[in-house]
C-alpha positions as CSV (number, residue, x, y, z in Angstrom):
1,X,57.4,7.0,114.5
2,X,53.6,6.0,115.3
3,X,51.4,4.7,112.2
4,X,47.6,5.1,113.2
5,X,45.1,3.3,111.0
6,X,43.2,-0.1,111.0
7,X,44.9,-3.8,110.5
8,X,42.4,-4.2,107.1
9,X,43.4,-1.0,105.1
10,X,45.2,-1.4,102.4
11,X,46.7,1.7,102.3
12,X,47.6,1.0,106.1
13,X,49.8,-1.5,104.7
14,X,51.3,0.2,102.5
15,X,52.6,2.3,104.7
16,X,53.8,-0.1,107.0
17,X,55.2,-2.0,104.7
18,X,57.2,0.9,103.8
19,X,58.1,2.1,107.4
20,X,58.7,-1.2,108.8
21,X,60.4,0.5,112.0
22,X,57.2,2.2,112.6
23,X,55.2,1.4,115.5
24,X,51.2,0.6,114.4
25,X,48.3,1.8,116.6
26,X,45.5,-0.4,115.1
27,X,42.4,2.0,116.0
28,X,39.9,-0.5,115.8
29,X,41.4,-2.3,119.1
30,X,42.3,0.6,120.9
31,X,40.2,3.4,120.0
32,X,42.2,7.5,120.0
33,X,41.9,9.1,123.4
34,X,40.5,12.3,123.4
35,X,43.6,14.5,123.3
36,X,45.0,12.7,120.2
37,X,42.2,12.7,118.4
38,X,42.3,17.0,119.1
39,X,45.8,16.8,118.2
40,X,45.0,15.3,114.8
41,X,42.3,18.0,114.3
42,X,44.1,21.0,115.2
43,X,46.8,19.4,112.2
44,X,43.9,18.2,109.8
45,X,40.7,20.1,110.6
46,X,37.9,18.2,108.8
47,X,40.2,16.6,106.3
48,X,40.6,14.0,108.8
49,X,37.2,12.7,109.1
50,X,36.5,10.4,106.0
51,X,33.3,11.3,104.2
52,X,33.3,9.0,101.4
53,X,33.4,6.1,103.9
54,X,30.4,3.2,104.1
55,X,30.6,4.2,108.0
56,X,29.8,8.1,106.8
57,X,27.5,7.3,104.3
58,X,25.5,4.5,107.3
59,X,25.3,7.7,109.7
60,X,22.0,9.5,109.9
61,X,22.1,13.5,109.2
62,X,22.0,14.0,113.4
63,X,25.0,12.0,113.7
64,X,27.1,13.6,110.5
65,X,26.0,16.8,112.7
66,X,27.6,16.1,115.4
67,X,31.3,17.4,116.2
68,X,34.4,15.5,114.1
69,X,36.3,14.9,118.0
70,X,32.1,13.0,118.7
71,X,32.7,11.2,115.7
72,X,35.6,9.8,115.9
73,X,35.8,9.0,119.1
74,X,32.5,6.9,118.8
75,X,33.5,5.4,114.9
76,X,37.0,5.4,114.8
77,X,37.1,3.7,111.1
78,X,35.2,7.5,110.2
79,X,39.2,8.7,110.6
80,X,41.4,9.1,107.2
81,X,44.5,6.9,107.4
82,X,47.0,6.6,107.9
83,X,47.8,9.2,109.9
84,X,51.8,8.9,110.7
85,X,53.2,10.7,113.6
86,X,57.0,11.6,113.6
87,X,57.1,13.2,117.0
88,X,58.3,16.4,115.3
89,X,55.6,16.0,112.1
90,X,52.1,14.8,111.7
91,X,51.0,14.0,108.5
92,X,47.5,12.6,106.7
93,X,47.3,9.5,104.2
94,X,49.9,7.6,101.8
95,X,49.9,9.8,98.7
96,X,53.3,10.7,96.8
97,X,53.8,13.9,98.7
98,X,53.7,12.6,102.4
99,X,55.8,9.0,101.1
100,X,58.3,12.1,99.8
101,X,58.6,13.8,103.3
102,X,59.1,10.9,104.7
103,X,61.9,9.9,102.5
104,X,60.2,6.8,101.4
């Protein structure tokens, strides 16, 4: 199991705290390649790029334009996290629901 997210997020460590087997891909240090960040959007669509975030809100209309792979591969903190990957499951955030699939 792979937890994507950033080092500072609380909810990141939430979830690590509660998957402490879980390998963390902190996406500040090593930005998503290309083909993960499609794989995330073919599971999420849109719901993965943050728009309630400061880094949304500091993007001029040009840039919040732009495709969601552009995005996030140029402002990785734009991405919703965490995102957890199973290797059979992907699945968005830390609410109830996704802590209950995860039999957490």
């Amino acid at each position: 199991m792979k937890i994507y997210g950033i080092k500072t997020c609380d909810t990141c460590r939430k979830a690590r705290k509660a998957l402490p087997d879980a390998q963390f891909h902190d996406m500040r240090e090593s930005p998503l390649d290309s083909a993960t960040i499609a794989r995330f959007l073919d599971a999420f669509g849109d719901a993965l790029v943050n728009k309630s975030s400061t880094t949304w809100r500091g993007l001029s209309d040009d840039d919040r334009n732009r495709p969601a792979a552009d995005l996030l591969a140029g402002h990785p903190t734009l991405m919703k996290r965490p995102v957890i990957d199973t290797g059979s499951a992907v699945f968005l955030g830390w609410k109830p629901d996704v802590q209950a699939a995860l039999g957490v």
